[in-house]
N, C-alpha and C positions, 0 to 999 in steps of 0.2 A: 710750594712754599706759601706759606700765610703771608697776608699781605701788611701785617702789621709786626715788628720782631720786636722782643721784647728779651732783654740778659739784664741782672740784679749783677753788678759788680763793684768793689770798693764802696760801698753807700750809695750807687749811680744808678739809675734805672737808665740803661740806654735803649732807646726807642728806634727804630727801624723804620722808614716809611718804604714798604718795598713792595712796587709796584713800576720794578725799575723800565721795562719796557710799553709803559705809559707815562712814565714823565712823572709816576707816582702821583698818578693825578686819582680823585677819590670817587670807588661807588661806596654804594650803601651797606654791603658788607668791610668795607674799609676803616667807614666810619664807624661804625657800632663796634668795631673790635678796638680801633682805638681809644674810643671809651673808656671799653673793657681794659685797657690796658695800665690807662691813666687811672682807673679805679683802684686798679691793682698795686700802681704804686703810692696813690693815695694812701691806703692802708697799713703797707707795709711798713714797718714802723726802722727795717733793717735801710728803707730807701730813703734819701736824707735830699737829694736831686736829682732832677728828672734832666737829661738831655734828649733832643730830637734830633734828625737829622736822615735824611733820604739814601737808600742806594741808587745803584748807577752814575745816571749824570745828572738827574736832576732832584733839588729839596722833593716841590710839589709842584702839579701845571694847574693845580685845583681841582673843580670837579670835572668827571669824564665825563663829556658831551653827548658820547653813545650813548650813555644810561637815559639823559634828559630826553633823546627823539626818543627813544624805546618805547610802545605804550602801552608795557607794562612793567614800565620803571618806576621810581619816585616820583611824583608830583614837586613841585619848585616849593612847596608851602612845607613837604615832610625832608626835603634836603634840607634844609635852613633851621625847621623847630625840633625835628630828629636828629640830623646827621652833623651840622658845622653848630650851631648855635651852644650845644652842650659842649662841644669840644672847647671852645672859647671858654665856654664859664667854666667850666675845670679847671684849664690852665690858669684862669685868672685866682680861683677860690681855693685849690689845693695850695696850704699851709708851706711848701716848699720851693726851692728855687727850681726852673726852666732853663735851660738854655737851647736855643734854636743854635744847630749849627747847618749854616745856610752854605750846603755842597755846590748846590746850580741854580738853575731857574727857579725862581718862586715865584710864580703867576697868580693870580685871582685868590679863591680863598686857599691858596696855599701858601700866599704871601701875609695873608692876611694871619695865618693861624702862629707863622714866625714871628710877626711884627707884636703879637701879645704877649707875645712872652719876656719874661725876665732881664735875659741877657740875649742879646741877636748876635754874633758875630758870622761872618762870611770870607768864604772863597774870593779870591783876589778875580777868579771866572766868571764866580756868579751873579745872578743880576736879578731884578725884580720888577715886577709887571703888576701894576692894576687893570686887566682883558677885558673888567666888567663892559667898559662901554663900549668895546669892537665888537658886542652881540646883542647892546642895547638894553643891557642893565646896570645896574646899582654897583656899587662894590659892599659886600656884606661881610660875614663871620668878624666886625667890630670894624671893618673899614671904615667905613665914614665917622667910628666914633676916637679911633687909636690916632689915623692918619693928624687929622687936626691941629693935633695936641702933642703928636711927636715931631711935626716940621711947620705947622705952621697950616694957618686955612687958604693961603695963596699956594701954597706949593702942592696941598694936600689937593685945593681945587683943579688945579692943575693936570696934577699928574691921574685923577681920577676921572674928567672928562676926556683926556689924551690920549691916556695909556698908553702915555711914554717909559722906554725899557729904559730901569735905572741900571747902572755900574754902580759894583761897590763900594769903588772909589767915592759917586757922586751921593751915594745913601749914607755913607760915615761922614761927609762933609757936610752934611744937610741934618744930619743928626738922626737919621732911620734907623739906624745901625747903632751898636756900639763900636765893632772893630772891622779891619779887614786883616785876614791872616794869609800867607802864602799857601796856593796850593798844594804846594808839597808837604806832607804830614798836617793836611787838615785838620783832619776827625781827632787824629793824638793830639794835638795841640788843643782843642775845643776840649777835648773829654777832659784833660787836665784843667783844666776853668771848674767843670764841674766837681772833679776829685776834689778839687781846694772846697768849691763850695758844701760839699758833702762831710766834711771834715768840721768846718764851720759851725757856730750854737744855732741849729735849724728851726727852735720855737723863735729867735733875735729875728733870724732873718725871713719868717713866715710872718711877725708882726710889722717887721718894713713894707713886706707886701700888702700888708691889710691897711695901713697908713697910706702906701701911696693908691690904693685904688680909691680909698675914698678921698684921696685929695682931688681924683681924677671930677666929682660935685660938690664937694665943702667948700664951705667960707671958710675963710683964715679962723676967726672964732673958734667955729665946729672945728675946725683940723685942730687946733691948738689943744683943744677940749680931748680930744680923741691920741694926741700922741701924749698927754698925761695920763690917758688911761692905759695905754698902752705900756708905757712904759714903767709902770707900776704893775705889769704882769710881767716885763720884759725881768725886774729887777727881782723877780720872784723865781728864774729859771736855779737849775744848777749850773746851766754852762756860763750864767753870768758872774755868780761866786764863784767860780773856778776862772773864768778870766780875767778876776781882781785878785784874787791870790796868786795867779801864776804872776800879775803883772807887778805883783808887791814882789816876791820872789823872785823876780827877774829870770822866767823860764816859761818855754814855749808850751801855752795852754793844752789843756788835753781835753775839746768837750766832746760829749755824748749826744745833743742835738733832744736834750731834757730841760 
């Protein structure tokens, strides 16, 4: 089985990390297929949201360890400029909504690739790890830049010299997360987030994503600047004239994600 799966359904890319008897943790053919993958829905114009989400028991444990002693594996310089770093800037720059659905363990930069995304919800099970410093590095794939700014630089400091295991519980209270859902009927329950959002005007909601990453370095000014232009593209969609006429008409929109 490939280690990455990829099904086109209802407007949904759902994505597969499956490398279930490793913790779905990533080598180098893992990473480049997932690329390939995210490419794949980037383009297609029928995929409106991408969802992620791991087989077995766990999201991701990160990268696999074995690859890094091998020697003649990746170098630390081609995992990070090859393999995790373009995975980040995809998720971040493809025009569409994400949603990480967090089955299990998300460790290292496998927590780190759920935490960029869109929408994070989680398993009532599972839990989240920054490991960088139990082998004496960094936390990378947008660690140190996401962590910050979604809980705070005390807790982000924290929990990234510790690598203390969070509960879901304690990552939706802290604001890491957006949800926690009950284990039972996880993945339906998550995939339904993305059905709605796949349904949804997808140019609206690819310009909220472009607004808030630059909010992540604007000045108020510059952001200010930037959702006027924004939304003088936003007000140029069709799925925007059709959700003001369905809304004059008092009936549930019908958009195309045009």
């Amino acid at each position: 089985m490939p280690s990455i799966l990829l099904e086109i359904k209802n407007g949904v890319g759902l994505i597969i990390l499956n490398r279930p008897d490793k913790l779905n943790s990533f080598n180098r053919d893992m990473a480049l297929l997932l690329q390939e993958k995210l490419e794949t829905c980037k383009i297609d114009k029928h995929v409106r949201c991408i969802h992620i989400t791991g087989a077995g028991k766990g999201f991701s444990a990160g990268q696999d360890l074995a690859e890094v002693v091998d020697p003649s594996g990746p170098s630390m310089q081609q995992i990070l400029s090859e393999h995790y770093n373009p995975i980040i800037t995809q998720i971040r720059n493809i025009p569409k909504p994400f949603v990480a659905a967090v089955n299990g363990v998300a460790a290292g930069a496998g927590a780190n690739i759920a935490l960029c995304c869109d929408i994070v919800v989680a398993a009532q099970s599972a839990s989240f790890i920054q490991a960088f410093s139990k082998i004496g590095l960094i936390p990378d794939s947008g660690g140190t830049f996401f962590l910050p700014r979604l809980i705070g630089f005390q807790k982000a400091s924290a929990l990234s010299m510790l690598g203390d295991k969070v509960s879901t519980a304690e990552a939706e209270r802290m604001g890491l997360i957006y949800k926690v859902l009950p284990d039972q009927d996880f993945i339906q329950e998550t995939e339904k987030i993305a059905y709605q959002l796949a349904q949804m005007p997808t140019r609206g909601l690819g310009l909220i994503k472009k607004a808030l990453n630059a909010s992540l370095v604007n000045t108020l000014d510059e952001q200010l600047k930037l959702e006027d232009q924004l939304q003088q593209e936003a007000a140029k969609t069709y799925d925007y004239k059709e959700g003001v006429q369905a809304f004059l008409e008092k009936r549930a929109a019908i958009f195309k994600g045009e």
